[in-house]
TIVEX-849345 format. One record per residue (C-alpha): residue number from 1; x, y, z. Coordinates in steps of 0.1 Angstrom, whole numbers. Example, Ala and Ser with C-alpha at 12.3 -4.5 7.8 and 13.67 -1.06 7.14 Angstrom:
BEGIN
+-----+-------+-------+-------+
:   n :     u :     v :     w :
+-----+-------+-------+-------+
:   1 :   123 :   -45 :    78 :
:   2 :   137 :   -11 :    71 :
+-----+-------+-------+-------+
//
This chain:
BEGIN
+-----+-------+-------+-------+
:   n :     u :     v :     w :
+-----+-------+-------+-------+
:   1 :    80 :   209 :   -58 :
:   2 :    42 :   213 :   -63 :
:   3 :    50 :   237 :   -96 :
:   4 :    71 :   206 :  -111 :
:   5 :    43 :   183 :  -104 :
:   6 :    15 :   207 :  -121 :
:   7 :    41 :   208 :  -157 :
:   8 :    46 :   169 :  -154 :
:   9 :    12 :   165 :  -150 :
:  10 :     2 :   190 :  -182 :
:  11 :    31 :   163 :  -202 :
:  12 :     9 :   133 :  -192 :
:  13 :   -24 :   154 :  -200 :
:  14 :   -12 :   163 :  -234 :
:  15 :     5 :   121 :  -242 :
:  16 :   -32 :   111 :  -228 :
:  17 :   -50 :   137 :  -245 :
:  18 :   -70 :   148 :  -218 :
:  19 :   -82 :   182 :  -234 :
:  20 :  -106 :   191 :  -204 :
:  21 :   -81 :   185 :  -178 :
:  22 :   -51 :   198 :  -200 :
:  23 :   -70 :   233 :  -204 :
:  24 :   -76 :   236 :  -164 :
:  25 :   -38 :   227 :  -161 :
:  26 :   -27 :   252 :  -179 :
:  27 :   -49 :   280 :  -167 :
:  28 :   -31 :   270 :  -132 :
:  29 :     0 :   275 :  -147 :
:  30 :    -6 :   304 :  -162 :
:  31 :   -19 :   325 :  -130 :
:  32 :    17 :   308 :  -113 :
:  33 :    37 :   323 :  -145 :
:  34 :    20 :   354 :  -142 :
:  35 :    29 :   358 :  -105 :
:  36 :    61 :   351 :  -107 :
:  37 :    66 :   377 :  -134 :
:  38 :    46 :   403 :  -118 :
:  39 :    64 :   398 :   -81 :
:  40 :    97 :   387 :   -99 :
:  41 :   104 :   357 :   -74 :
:  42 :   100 :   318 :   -75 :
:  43 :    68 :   305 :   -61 :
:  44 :    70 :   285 :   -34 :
:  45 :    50 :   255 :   -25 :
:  46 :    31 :   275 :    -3 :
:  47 :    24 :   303 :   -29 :
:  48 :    14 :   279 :   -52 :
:  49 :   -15 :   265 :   -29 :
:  50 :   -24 :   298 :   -19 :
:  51 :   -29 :   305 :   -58 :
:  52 :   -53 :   266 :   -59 :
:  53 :   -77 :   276 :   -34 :
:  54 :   -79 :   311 :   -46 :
:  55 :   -88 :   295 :   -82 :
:  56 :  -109 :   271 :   -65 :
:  57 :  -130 :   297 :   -48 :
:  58 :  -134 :   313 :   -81 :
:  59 :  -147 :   281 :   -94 :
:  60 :  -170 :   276 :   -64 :
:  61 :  -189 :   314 :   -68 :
:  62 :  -190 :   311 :  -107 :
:  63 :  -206 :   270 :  -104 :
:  64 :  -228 :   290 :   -80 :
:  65 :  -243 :   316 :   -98 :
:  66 :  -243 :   294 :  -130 :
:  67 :  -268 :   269 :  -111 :
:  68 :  -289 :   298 :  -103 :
:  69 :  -289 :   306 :  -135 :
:  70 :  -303 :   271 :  -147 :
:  71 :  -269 :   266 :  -168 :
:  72 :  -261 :   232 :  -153 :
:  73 :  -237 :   223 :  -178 :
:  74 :  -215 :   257 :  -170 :
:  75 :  -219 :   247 :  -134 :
:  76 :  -208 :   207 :  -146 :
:  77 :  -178 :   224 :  -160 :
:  78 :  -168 :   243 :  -129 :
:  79 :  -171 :   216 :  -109 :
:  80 :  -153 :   193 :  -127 :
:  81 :  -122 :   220 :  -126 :
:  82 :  -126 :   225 :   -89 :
:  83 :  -121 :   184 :   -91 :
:  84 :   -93 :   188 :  -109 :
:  85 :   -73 :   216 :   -87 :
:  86 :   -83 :   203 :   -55 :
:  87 :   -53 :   173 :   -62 :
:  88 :   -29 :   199 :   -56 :
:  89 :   -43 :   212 :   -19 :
:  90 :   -30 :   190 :     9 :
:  91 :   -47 :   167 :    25 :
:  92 :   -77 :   183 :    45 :
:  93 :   -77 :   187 :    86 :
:  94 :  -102 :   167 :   100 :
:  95 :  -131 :   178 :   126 :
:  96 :  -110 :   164 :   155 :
:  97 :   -77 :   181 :   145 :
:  98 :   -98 :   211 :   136 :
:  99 :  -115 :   213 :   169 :
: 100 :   -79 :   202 :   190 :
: 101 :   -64 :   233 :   170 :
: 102 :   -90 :   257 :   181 :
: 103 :   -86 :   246 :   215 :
: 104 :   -47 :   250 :   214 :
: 105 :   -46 :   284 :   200 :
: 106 :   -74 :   297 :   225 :
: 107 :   -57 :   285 :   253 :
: 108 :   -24 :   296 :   240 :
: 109 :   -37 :   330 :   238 :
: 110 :   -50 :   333 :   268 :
: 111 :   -87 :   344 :   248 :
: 112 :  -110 :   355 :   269 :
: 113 :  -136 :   370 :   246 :
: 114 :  -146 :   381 :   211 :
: 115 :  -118 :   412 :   211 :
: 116 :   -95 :   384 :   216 :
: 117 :  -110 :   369 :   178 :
: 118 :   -78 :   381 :   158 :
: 119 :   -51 :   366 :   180 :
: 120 :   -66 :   331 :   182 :
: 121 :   -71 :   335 :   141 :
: 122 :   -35 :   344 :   133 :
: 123 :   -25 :   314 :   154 :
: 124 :   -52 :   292 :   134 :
: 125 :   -39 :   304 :   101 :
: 126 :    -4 :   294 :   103 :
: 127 :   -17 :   259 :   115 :
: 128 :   -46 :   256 :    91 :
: 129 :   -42 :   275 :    62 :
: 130 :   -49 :   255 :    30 :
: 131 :   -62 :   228 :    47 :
: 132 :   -96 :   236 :    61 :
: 133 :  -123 :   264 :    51 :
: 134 :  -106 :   298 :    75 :
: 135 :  -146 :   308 :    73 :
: 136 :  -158 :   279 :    90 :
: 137 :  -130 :   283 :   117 :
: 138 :  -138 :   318 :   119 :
: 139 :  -178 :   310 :   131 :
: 140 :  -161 :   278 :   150 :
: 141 :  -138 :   300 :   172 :
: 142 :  -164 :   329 :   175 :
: 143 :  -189 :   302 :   187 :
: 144 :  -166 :   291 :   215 :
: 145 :  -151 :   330 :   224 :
: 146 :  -193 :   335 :   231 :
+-----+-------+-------+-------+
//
């Protein structure tokens, strides 16, 4: 499981002493412990890369406003902690699979137009989620519904 891998990889973080990567480690695990006490269930692998990429956006919007800010070592920090989380995201959906998916799900649904949008995205997200940027899908198949 993806939550056993994450408190093996704090173990070889703390032998190593790898304090940058050991604090980003254990900020993951505490938004997965903190779940799992507030819902009162077991994370699943799934759950747990839902929780990633929500951590990651964070990371994303706050290495954002720091380099507006001019604070390019906050924004050097952030990024390095996306680096550090994206390891536990599968492997990313390539242009081609990307493009054959939106294809499939269009033609599955029978789309015909924008007011069709929502179908063709709920088939996407099954396919798709955690492996490519839903936003960028979302412009991709509102391009081709057009």
């Amino acid at each position: 499981m993806l939550k056993d891998q994450i408190m093996e990889d704090v173990k070889a973080c703390m032998r190593a002493k790898d304090t940058v990567r050991l604090g980003t480690l254990r900020m993951l695990q505490a938004a997965l412990k903190q779940r799992e006490v507030d819902e009162r269930i077991t994370l699943s692998d799934a759950d747990v890369v839902r929780i990633v990429e929500k951590m990651i956006k964070q990371r994303r919007e706050a290495s954002a406003q720091f380099t507006e800010a001019q604070r390019l070592d906050l924004a050097e920090k952030e990024n390095a902690e996306i680096a550090y989380l994206d390891i536990y995201l599968p492997q990313a959906a390539s242009e081609a699979e990307i493009e054959a998916a939106v294809a499939k799900a269009v033609a599955d649904t029978g789309a015909a137009g924008p007011a069709d949008m929502g179908r063709v995205m709920a088939c996407l997200k099954t396919e798709l989620q955690g492996r490519a940027d839903m936003a960028a899908i979302s412009a991709l198949v509102k391009a081709r519904l057009s």
